[in-house]
C-alpha positions in Angstrom: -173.4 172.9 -15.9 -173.1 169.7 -13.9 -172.7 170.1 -9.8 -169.9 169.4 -8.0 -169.6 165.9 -6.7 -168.5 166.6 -2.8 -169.5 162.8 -2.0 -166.2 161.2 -1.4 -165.3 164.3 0.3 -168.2 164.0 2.9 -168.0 159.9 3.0 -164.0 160.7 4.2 -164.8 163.2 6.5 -167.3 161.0 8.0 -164.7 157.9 7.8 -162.4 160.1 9.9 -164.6 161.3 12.4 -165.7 157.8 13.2 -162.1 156.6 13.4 -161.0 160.0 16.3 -164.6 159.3 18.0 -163.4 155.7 18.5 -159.9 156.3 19.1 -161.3 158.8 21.8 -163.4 155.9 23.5 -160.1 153.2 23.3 -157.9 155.8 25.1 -161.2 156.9 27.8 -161.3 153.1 28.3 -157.5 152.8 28.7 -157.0 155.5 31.2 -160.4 154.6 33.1 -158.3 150.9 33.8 -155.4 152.3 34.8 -157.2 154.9 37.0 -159.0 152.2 38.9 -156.2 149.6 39.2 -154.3 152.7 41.1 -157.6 152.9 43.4 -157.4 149.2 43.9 -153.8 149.0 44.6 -154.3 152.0 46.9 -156.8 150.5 49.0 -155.4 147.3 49.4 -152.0 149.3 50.4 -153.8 151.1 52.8 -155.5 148.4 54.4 -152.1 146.1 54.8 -150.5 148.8 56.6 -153.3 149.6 58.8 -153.4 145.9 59.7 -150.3 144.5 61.9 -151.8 141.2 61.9 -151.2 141.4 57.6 -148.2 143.4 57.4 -146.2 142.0 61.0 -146.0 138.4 59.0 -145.0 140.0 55.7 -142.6 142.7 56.0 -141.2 141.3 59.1 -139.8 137.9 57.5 -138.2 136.6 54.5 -141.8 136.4 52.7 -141.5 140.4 52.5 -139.3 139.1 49.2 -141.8 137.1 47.3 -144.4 139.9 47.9 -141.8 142.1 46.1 -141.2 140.1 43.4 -144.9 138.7 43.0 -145.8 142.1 40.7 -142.8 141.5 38.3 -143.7 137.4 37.9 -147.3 139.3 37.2 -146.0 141.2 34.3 -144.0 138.5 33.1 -147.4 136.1 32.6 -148.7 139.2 31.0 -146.5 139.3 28.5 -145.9 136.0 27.2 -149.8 135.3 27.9 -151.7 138.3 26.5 -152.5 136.9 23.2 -153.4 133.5 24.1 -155.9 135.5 27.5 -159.6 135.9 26.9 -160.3 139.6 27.5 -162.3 138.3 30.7 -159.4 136.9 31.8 -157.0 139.7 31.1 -159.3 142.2 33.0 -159.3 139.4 35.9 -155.5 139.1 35.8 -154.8 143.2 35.5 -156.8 143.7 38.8 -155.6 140.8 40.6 -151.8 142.4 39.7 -152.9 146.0 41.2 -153.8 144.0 44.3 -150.7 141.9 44.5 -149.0 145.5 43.9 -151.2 147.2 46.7 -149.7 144.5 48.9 -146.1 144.9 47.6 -146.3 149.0 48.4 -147.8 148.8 51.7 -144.7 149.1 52.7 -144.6 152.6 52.0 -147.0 153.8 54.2 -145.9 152.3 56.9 -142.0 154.2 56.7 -143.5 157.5 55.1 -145.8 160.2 56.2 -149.1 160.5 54.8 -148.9 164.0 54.0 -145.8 163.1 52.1 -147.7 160.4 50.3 -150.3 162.7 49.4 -148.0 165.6 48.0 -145.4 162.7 45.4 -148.8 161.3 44.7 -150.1 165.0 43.5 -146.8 165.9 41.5 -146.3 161.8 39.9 -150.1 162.6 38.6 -149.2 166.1 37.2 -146.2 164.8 35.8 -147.9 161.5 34.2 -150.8 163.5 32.7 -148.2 166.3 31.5 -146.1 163.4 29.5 -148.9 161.3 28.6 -150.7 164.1 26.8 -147.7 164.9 25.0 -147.5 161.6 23.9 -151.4 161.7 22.2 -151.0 164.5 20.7 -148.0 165.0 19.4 -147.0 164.8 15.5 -143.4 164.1 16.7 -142.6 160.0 15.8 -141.5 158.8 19.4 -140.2 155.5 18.5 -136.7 156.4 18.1 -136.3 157.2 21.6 -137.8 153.9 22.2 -134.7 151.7 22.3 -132.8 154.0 24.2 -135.7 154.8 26.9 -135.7 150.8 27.1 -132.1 150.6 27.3 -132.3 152.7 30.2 -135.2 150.8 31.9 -132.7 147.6 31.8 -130.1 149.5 33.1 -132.0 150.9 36.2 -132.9 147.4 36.9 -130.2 146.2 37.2 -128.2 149.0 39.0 -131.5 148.5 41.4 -130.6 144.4 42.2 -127.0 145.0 42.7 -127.8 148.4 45.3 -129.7 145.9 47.2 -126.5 144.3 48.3 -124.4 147.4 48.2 -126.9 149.8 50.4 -125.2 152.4 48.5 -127.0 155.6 49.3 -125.7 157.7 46.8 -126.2 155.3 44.3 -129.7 155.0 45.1 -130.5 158.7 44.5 -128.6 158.6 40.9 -131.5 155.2 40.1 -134.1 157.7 41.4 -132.9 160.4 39.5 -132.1 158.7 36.3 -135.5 156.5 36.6 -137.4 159.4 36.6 -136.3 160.9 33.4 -137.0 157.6 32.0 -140.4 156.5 33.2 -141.7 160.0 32.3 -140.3 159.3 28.8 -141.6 155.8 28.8 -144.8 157.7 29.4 -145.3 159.2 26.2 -143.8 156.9 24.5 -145.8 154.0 25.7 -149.2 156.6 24.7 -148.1 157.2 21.3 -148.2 153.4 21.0 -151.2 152.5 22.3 -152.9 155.1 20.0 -151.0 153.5 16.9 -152.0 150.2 17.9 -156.1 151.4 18.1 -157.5 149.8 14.8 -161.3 150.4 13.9 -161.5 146.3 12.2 -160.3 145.1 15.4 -163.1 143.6 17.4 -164.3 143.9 20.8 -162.3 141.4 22.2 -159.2 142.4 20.6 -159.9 146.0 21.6 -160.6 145.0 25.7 -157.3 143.2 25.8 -155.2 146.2 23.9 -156.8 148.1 26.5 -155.7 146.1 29.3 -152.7 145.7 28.5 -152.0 149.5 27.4 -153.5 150.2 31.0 -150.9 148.0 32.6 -148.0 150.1 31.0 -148.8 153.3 31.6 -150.1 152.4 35.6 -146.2 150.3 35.4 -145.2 153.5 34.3 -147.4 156.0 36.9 -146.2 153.5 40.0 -142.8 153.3 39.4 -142.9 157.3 39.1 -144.4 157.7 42.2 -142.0 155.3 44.2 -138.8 156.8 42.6 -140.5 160.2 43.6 -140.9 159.1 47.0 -137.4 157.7 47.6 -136.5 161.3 46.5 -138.7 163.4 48.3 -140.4 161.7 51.0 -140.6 162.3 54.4 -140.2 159.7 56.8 -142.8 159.1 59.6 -140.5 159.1 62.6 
């Protein structure tokens, strides 16, 4: 009576814990950039507004615009860019973007309170892990909402560029609102992607800039949730 061959069975079993251990390590890696670009933009935020002799010549003429729009020409390079970047130089470019960002949101602690700050800070990272862990684990294909979430995003932007010349108040708080729902879905949506894209014959190179780049849309994502957050709850230092 001849044994039973459980080789294949053991060699796939193997296979597949090599392939979650690694997937494991690409997402650790892709949470540990975005974590520390939000501690770089944070610092550099922090330090502009504590600074008149930095923020008093930026947010106090015309250049207050090209420090706006500076993140979005950022994201712009990184697109079109990414696949022709050296992974050094995509790791270089995503933490000179959270800077350029911490310089764009100074801005916000010099009109809100701190303790404000703190507390949209607390419920944008509750609400980004909440959405981003639903993204990894579930079974549920996410891509269909995809188009729509992105439909959305255009939308908001540009309801966002014509409130800047209407001032509209109540308009602003339907963009908050509505941008809300939609970053948070952008969340897990954007997760479920990165984990799709995570393939063990890519090489180490390959792997650094998916990374990067999967970093730079969920922290898009985490900032843009915080800063709608803030427009709806924060306090104002008076």
């Amino acid at each position: 009576m001849s044994m039973p061959n459980y080789t294949g069975y053991t060699t796939a079993t193997q296979t597949a814990a090599q392939y979650d251990a690694g997937l494991r390590s690409h997402m650790l890696r892709v949470y540990n950039f975005m974590g520390l670009g939000l501690v770089v933009t944070g610092l550099v935020a922090m330090f502009v507004a504590s600074t008149p002799a930095l923020y008093q010549p930026i947010f106090g003429t015309p250049l207050k615009w090209v420090v706006m729009l500076a993140p979005l020409a950022f994201v712009f390079f990184f697109s079109f860019r990414l696949e022709k970047m050296s992974a050094s130089t995509a790791q270089l470019t995503f933490w000179l973007f959270c800077a350029t960002m911490g310089l764009s949101l100074a801005s916000i602690f010099l009109v809100f309170t701190g303790a404000s700050i703190a507390r949209t800070f607390f419920i944008s990272a509750t609400m980004f892990g909440a959405t981003s862990l639903y993204g990894y684990t579930t079974k549920r294909d996410l891509s269909r909402f995809g188009s729509f979430l992105m439909m959305g995003l255009i939308g908001i932007v540009i309801a966002s560029l014509v409130n800047i010349f209407l001032g509209s108040s109540v308009m602003q708080f339907a963009i908050s609102i509505l941008g809300v729902l939609i970053f948070t879905g952008l969340t897990a949506w954007d997760t479920q992607n990165i984990k799709e894209q995570y393939a063990e014959n890519h090489d180490h190179e390959s792997l650094t800039k998916l990374a990067v780049f999967g970093a730079l849309s969920l922290y898009l994502n985490f900032v843009n949730i915080f800063q709608l957050l803030m427009n709806l709850t924060g306090q104002r230092d008076e």
